[in-house]
C-alpha positions as CSV (number, residue, x, y, z in Angstrom):
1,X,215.1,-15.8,-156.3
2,X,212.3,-18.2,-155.7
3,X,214.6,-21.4,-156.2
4,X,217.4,-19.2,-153.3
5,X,214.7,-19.3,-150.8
6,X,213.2,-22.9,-151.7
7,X,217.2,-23.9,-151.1
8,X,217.3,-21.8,-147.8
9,X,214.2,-22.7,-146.1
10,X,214.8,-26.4,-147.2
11,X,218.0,-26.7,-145.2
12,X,217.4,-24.4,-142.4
13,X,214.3,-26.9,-141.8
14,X,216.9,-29.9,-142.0
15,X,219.1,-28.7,-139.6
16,X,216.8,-27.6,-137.1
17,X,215.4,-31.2,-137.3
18,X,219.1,-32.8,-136.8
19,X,220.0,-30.7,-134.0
20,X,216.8,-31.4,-132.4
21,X,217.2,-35.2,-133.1
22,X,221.0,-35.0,-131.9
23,X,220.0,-33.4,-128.4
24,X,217.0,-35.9,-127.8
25,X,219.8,-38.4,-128.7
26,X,222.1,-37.3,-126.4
27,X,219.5,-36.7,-123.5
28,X,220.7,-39.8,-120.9
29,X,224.7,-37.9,-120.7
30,X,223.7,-34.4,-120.4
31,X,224.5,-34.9,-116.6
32,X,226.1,-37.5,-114.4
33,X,222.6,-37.7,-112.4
34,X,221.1,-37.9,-115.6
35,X,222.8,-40.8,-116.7
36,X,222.6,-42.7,-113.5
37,X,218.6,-42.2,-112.9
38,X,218.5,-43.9,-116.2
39,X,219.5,-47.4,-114.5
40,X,217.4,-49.8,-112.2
41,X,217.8,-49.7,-108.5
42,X,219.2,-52.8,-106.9
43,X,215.5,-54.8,-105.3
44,X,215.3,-55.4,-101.9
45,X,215.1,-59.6,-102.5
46,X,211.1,-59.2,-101.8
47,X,208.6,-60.8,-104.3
48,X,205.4,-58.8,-104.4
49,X,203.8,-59.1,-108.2
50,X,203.2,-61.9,-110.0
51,X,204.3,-62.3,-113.6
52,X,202.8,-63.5,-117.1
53,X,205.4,-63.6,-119.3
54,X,204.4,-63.9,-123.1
55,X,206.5,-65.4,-125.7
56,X,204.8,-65.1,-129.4
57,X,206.7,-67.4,-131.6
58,X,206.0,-67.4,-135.5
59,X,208.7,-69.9,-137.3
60,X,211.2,-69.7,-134.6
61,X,211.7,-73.3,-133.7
62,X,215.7,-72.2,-133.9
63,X,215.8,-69.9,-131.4
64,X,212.6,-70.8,-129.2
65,X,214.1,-73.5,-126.7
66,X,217.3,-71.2,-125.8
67,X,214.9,-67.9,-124.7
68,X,212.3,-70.7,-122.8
69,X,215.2,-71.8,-121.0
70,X,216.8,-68.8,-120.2
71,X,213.2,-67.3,-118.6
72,X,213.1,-70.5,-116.7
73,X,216.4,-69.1,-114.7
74,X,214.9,-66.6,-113.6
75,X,215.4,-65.5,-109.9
76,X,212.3,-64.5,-108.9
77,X,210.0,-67.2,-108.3
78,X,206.5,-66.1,-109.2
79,X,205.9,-66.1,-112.9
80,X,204.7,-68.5,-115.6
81,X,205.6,-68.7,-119.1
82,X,203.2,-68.6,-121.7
83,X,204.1,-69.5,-125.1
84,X,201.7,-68.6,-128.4
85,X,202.1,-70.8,-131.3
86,X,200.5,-70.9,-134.8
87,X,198.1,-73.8,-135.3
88,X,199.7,-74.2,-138.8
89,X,203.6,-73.7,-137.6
90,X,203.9,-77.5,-136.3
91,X,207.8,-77.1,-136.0
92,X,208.0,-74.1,-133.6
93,X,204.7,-75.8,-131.8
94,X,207.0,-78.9,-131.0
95,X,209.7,-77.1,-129.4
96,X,207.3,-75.1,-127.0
97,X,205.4,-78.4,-125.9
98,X,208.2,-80.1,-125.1
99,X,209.8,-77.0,-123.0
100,X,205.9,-77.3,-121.5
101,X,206.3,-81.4,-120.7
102,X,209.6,-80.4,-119.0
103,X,208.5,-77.9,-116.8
104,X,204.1,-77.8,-116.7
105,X,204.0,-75.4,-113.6
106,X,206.0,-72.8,-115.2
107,X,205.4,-73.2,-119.2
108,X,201.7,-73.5,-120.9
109,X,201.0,-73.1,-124.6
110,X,198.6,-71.2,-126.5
111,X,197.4,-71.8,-130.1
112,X,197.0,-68.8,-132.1
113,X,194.1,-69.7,-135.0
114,X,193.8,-66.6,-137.0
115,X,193.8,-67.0,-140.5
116,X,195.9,-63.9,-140.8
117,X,198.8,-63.7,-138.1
118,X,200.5,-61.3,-136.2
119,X,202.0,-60.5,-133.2
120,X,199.5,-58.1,-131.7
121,X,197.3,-60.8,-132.7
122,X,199.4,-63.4,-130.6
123,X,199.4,-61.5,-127.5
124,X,195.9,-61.1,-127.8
125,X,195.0,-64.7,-127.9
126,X,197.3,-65.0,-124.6
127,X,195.8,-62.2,-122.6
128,X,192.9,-63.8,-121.3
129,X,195.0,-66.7,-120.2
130,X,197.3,-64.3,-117.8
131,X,196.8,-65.0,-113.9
132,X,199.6,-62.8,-113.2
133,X,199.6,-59.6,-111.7
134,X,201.7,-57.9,-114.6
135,X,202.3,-58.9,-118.3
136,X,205.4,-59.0,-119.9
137,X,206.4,-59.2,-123.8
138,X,209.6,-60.9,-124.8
139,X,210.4,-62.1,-128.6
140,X,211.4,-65.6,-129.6
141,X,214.9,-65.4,-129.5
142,X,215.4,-63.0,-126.8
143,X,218.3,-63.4,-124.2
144,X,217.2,-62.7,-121.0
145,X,219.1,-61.7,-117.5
146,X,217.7,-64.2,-114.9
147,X,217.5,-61.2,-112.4
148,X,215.6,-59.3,-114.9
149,X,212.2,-59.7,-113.3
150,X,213.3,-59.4,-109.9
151,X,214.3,-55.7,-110.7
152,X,211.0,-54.8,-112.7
153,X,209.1,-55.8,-109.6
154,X,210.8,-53.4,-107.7
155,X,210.4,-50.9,-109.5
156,X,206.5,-51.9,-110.1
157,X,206.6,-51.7,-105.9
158,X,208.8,-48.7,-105.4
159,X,207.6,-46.8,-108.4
160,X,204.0,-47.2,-108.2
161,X,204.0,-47.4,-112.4
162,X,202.0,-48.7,-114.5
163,X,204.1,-49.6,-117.0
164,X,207.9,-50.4,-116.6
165,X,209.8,-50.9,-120.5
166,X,213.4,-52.8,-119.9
167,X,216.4,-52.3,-121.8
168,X,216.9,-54.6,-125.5
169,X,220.4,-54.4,-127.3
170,X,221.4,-55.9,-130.3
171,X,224.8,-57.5,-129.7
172,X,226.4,-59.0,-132.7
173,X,227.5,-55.5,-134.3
174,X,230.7,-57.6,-136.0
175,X,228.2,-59.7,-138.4
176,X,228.1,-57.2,-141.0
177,X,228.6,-53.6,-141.9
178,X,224.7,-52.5,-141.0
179,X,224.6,-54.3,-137.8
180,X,227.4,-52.1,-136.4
181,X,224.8,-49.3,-136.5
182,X,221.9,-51.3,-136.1
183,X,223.2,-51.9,-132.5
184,X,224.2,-48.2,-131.8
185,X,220.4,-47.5,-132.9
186,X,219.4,-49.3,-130.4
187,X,221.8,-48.4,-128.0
188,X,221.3,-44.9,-128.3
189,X,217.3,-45.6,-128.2
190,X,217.0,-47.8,-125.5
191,X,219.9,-46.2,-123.1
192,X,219.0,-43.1,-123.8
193,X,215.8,-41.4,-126.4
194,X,212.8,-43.4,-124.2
195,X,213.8,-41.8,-121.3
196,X,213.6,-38.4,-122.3
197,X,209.6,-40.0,-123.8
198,X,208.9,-41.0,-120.3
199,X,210.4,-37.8,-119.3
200,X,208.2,-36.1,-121.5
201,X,204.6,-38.0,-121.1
202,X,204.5,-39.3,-124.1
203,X,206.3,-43.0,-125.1
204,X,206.2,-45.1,-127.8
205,X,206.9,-48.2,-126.5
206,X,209.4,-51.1,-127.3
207,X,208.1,-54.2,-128.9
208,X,209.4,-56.3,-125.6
209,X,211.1,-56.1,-122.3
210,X,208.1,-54.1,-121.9
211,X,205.7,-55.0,-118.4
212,X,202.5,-53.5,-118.2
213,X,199.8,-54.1,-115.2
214,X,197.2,-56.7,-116.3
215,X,194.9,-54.5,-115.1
216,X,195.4,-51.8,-117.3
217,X,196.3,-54.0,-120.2
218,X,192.9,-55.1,-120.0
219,X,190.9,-52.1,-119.8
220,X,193.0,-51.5,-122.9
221,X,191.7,-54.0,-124.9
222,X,195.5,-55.1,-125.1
223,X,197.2,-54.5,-128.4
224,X,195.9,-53.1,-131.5
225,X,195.7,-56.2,-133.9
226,X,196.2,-54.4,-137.2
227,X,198.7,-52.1,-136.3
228,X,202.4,-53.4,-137.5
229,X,204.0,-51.3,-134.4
230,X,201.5,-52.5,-131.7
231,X,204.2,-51.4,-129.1
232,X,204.3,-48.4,-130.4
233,X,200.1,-48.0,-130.4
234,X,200.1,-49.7,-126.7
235,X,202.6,-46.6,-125.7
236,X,200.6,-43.8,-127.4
237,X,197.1,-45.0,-126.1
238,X,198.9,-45.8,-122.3
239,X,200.3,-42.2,-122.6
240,X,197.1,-40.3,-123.7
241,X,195.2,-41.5,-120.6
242,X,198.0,-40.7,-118.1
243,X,199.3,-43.8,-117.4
244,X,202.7,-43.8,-115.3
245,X,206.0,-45.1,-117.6
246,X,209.1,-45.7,-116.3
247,X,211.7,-46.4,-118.4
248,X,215.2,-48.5,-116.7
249,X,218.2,-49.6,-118.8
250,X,220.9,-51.1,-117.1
251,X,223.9,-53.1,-119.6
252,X,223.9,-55.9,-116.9
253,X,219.8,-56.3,-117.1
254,X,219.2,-55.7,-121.0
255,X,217.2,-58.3,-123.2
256,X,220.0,-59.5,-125.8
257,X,218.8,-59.7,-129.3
258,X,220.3,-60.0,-133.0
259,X,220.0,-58.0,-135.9
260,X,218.5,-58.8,-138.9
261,X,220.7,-61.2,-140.9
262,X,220.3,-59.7,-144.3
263,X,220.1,-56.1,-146.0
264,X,215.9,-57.1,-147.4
265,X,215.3,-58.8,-143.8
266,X,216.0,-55.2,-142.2
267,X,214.7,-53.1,-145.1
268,X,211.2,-55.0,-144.2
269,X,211.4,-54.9,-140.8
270,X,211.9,-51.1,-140.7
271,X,209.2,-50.7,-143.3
272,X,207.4,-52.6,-141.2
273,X,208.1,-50.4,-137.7
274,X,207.5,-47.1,-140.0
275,X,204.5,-48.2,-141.2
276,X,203.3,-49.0,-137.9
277,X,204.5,-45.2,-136.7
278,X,202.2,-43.6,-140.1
279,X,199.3,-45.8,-139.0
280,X,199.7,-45.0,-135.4
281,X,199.5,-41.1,-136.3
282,X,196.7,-41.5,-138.7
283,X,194.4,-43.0,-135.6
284,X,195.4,-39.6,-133.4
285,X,195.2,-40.8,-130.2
286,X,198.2,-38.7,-129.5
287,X,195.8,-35.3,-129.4
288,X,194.5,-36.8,-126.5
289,X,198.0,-35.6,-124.6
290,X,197.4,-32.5,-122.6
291,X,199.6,-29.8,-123.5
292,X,200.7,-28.3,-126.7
293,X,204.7,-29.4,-126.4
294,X,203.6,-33.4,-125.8
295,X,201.3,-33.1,-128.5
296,X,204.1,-31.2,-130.8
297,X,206.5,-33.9,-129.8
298,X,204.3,-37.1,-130.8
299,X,203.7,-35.6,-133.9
300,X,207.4,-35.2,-134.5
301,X,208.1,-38.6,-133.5
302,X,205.3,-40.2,-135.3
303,X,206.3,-37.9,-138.3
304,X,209.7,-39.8,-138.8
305,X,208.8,-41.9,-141.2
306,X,207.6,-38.8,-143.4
307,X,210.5,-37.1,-142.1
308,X,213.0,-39.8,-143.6
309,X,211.3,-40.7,-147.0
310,X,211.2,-36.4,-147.4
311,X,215.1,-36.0,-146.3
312,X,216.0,-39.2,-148.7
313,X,214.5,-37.4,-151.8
314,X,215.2,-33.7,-150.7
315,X,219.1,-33.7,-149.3
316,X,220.2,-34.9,-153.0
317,X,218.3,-32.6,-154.9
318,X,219.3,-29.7,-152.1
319,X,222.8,-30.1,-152.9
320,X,222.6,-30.5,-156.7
321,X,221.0,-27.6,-157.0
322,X,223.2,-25.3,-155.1
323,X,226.6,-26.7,-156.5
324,X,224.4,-26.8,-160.3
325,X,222.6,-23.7,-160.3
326,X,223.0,-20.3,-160.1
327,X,222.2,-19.0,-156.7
328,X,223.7,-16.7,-154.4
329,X,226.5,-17.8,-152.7
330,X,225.0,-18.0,-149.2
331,X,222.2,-19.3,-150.0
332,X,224.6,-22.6,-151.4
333,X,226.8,-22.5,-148.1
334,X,223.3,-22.9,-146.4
335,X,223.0,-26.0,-148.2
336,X,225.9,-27.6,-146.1
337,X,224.4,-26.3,-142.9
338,X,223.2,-30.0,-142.4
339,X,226.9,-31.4,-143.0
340,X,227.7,-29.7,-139.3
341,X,225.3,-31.3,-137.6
342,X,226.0,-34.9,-139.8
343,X,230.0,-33.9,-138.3
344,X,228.6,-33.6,-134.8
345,X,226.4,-37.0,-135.3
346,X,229.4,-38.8,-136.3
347,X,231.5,-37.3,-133.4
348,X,229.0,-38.6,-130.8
349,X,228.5,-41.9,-132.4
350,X,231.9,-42.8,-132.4
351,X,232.1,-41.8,-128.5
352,X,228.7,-43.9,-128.7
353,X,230.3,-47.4,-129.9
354,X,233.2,-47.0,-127.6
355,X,230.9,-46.9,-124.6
356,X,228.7,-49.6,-126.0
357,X,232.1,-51.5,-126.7
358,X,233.0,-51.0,-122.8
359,X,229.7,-51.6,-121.4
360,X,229.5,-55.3,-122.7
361,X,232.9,-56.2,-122.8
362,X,232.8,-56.3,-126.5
363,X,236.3,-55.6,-128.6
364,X,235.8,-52.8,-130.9
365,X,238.8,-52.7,-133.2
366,X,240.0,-49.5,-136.0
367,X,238.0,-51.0,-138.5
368,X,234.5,-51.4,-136.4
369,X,235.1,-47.3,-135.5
370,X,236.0,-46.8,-140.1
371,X,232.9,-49.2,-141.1
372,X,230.9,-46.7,-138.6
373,X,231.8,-43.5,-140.5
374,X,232.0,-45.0,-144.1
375,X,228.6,-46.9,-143.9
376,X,227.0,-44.1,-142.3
377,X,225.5,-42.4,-145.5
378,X,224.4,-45.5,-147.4
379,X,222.7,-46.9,-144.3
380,X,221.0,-43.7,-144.0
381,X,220.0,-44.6,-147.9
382,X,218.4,-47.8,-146.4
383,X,216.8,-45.6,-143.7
384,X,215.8,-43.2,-146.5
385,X,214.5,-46.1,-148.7
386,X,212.6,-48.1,-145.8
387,X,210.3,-45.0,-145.3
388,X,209.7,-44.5,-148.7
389,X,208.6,-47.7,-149.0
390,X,206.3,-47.7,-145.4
391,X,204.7,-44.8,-147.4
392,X,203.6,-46.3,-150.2
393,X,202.5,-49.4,-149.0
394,X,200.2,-47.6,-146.4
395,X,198.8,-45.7,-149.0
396,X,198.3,-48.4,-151.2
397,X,196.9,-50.2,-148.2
398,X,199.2,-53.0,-147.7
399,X,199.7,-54.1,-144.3
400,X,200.4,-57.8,-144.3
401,X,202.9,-58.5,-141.7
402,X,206.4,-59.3,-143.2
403,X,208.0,-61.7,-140.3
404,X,211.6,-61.1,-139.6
405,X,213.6,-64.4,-139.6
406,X,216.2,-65.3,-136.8
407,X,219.1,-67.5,-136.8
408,X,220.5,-66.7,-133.0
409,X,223.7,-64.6,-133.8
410,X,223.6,-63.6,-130.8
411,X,224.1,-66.5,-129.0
412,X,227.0,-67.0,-130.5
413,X,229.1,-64.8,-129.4
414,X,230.4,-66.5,-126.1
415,X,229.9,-65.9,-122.4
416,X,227.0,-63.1,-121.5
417,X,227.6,-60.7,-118.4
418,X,226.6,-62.6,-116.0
419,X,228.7,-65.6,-117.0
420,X,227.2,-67.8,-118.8
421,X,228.3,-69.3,-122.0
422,X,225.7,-68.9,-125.1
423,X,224.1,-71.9,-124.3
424,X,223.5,-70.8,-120.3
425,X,226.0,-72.6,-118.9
426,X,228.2,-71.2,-116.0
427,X,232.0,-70.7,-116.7
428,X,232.7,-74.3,-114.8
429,X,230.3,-75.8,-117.2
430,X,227.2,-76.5,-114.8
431,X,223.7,-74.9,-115.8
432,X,222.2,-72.4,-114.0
433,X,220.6,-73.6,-110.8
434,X,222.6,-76.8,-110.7
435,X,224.0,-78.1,-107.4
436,X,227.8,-77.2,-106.5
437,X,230.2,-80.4,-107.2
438,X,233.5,-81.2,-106.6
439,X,235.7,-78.6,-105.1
440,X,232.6,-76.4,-104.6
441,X,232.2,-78.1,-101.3
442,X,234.2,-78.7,-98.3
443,X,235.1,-81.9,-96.9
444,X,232.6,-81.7,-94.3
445,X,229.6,-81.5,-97.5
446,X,229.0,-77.7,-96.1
447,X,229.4,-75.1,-99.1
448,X,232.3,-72.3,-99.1
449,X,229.2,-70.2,-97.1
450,X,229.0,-72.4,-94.1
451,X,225.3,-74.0,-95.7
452,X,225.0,-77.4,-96.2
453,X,224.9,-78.4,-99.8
454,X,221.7,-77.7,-101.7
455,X,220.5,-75.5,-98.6
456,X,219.6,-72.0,-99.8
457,X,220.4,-68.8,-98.0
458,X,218.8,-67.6,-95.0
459,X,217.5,-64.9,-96.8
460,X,217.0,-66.4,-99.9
461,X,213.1,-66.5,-99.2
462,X,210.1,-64.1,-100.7
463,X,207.7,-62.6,-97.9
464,X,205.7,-64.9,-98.0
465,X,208.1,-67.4,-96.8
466,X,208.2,-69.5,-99.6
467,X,211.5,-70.4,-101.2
468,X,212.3,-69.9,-104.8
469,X,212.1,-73.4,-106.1
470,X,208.9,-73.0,-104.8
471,X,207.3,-73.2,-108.0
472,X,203.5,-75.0,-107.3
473,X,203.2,-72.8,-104.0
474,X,204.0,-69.6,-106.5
475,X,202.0,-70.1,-109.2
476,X,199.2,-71.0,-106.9
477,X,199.7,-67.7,-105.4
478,X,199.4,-66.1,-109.1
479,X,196.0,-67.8,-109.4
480,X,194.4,-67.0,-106.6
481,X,195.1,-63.5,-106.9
482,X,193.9,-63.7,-110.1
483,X,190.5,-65.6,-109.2
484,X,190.0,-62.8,-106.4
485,X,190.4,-59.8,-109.0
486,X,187.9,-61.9,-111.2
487,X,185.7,-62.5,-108.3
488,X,185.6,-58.4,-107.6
489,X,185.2,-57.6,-111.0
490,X,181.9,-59.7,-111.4
């Protein structure tokens, strides 16, 4: 009797977690407005904030110039780059000073000395060298849309938010069998789970693509620099003092990243991210949220890790023991309550990779939709496994940061949407930025739009009237904002 309702309540608990889970999932198609608040709105063409855009870069001297340059295409035309490097990482340090020779008005570099590094360390040595008006995070081998910023600052303007977290997407979901659902994770998390958190009051953050007023960055103390999800932390701490998130993800605007190129690289790096979850529940900022159903879903969320290690050791024992032992017969059909929902996952994730196929233009053959269903269980193993380990190690008191290694596969898989090849080139082969040539003109010099060659468009200019190769003019701007903010605050 005992071991009927241990199987009962056991399952009944399960699948009242995976429907929950499965309708948070699905939160971003439950309507058509739903779907389409989701997305940025198309800026005005007026610059108003000024932007610090941090790079940390452990070991990533691979990946480091492409993600420089790609920041350095930006449209809008008052930001500056700021790069932190390891003083004992000489290799990544070389590509960063040479990206700063190239362009000094737009690219500085920072030395991280900590004995022990980490990213929220990183940020934290860069912070106090931010003369922007907002800070953004990006990782070392991100792939970001040159219009990007242009759109955060609107919604920063239009918004009035303190924190605005863009849209990352793992793209190479052909390198291997996990990556497939490694990019429908984030898919599914990015396009559609952190809006229903913003929704809700209550966000855990992404670890970059994220923006966040200097301001209130500062009066943060910036980022946690033991906790392995310092996102996350950032999030929680913004959210329990009642700090405005929007969330915007838009297919054309998303960060571009790769997944992690071997089974032990991702096994660490969600052990890493649950870990970081465990030690962001254990500091309770979250019961700072007002009202009982934020606080009920921050503990659910920060939970997960729990959650997954408990389902990875309970779901095969469940099952052995109603198809081994003798219990009542409904209490074994119980058992398989969980299968439904598991069905109804599956259903909606193969929908899922279609529209993430669609979206970026990516082919998704039979045999992407068959690796979907069959690797579904064992990745959930890894899942299952990656908790248990998070566990343990924050109970033994490990938390050493285990770096997760890039090699750029997703640069290699050709043109981006907005045209470029993988190494930013346009389709005719010219970088971005670079003067028309050729037949790009007409034989009076004057371009296809009636402008003389080179001449920008009339209104191709921010309010103040400078133009966007303006670069001295804006980060002057930058710095005298930020010397009058100082000025007040003494």
């Amino acid at each position: 009797m005992l071991l009927s309702v241990f199987v009962v309540a056991i399952s009944l608990a399960l699948f009242g977690m995976a429907v929950f889970t499965l309708w948070w999932q699905m939160h971003a198609w439950r309507t058509p407005e739903t779907l389409a608040a989701t997305s940025f709105d198309r800026p005005d063409g007026d610059v108003g904030l000024a932007f610090s855009l941090l790079l940390p870069a452990r070991h990533e001297q691979a990946v480091l110039e492409h993600t420089i340059q790609r920041l350095l295409e930006s449209s809008h035309t008052n930001y500056e780059i700021i790069v932190i490097v390891g003083h004992d990482d000489p290799e990544t340090a070389a590509v960063a000073e040479r990206a700063a020779a190239r362009d000094p008005l737009r690219v500085r570099v920072i030395t991280d000395t900590h004995e022990k590094k980490n990213k929220p360390k990183a940020l934290n040595t860069a912070l106090p060298h931010c003369r922007g008006d907002v800070v953004g995070v990006f990782d070392a081998e991100d792939q970001v849309h040159p219009e990007l910023l242009a759109h955060v600052d609107h919604a920063f303007t239009t918004t009035g938010a303190d924190v605005v977290q863009g849209g990352v997407q793992l793209i190479n979901f052909h390198s291997s069998w996990y990556s497939l659902r490694n990019c429908l994770e984030y898919f599914f998390w990015f396009r559609s789970r952190l809006h229903l958190h913003a929704e809700k009051g209550f966000i855990p953050l992404g670890g970059n693509t994220v923006f966040v007023r200097t301001e209130v960055l500062r009066e943060a103390d910036g980022w946690d620099p033991e906790c392995l999800a310092e996102d996350c932390d950032l999030g929680v701490r913004l959210s329990s003092v009642g700090k405005k998130v929007v969330v915007a993800y838009d297919s054309d605007m998303v960060t571009r990243e790769e997944t992690p190129d071997t089974l032990m690289s991702l096994l660490k790096q969600r052990t890493r991210w649950n870990q970081g979850f465990l030690q962001v529940y254990r500091k309770k900022d979250w019961k700072q949220l007002p009202g009982r159903g934020r606080r009920l879903l921050a503990r659910y969320t920060l939970m997960t890790p729990f959650l997954q290690a408990f389902s990875g050791v309970i779901i095969p024992l469940n099952v052995g023991i109603a198809l081994f032992f003798d219990v009542p017969v409904g209490a074994a059909m119980v058992t398989f309550l969980p299968a439904i929902t598991a069905v109804v996952t599956f259903i909606f994730e193969l929908v899922g990779l279609h529209d993430f196929g669609k979206q970026y233009g990516l082919r998704v053959r039979f045999v992407h939709y068959l690796k979907l269903v069959v690797g579904g269980p064992f990745y959930q193993i890894l899942l299952a496994g990656a908790a248990l380990r998070a566990v343990w190690r924050e109970q033994r008191g490990r938390n050493e940061w285990e770096l997760t290694s890039h090699i750029g596969a997703h640069l290699q898989d050709g043109r981006t949407s907005d045209g470029r090849t993988s190494d930013g080139r346009t389709s005719d082969g010219r970088t971005s930025g670079s003067a028309p040539t050729g037949d790009d003109l007409l034989s009076d010099g004057r371009t296809p739009a009636g402008r003389p060659s080179g001449e920008r468009p009339p209104g191709d200019r921010v309010s103040d009237g400078r133009v966007p190769g303006d670069r001295t003019a804006a980060l002057s701007a930058a710095a005298d904002r930020a010397d009058i903010r100082e000025d007040a605050h003494r």
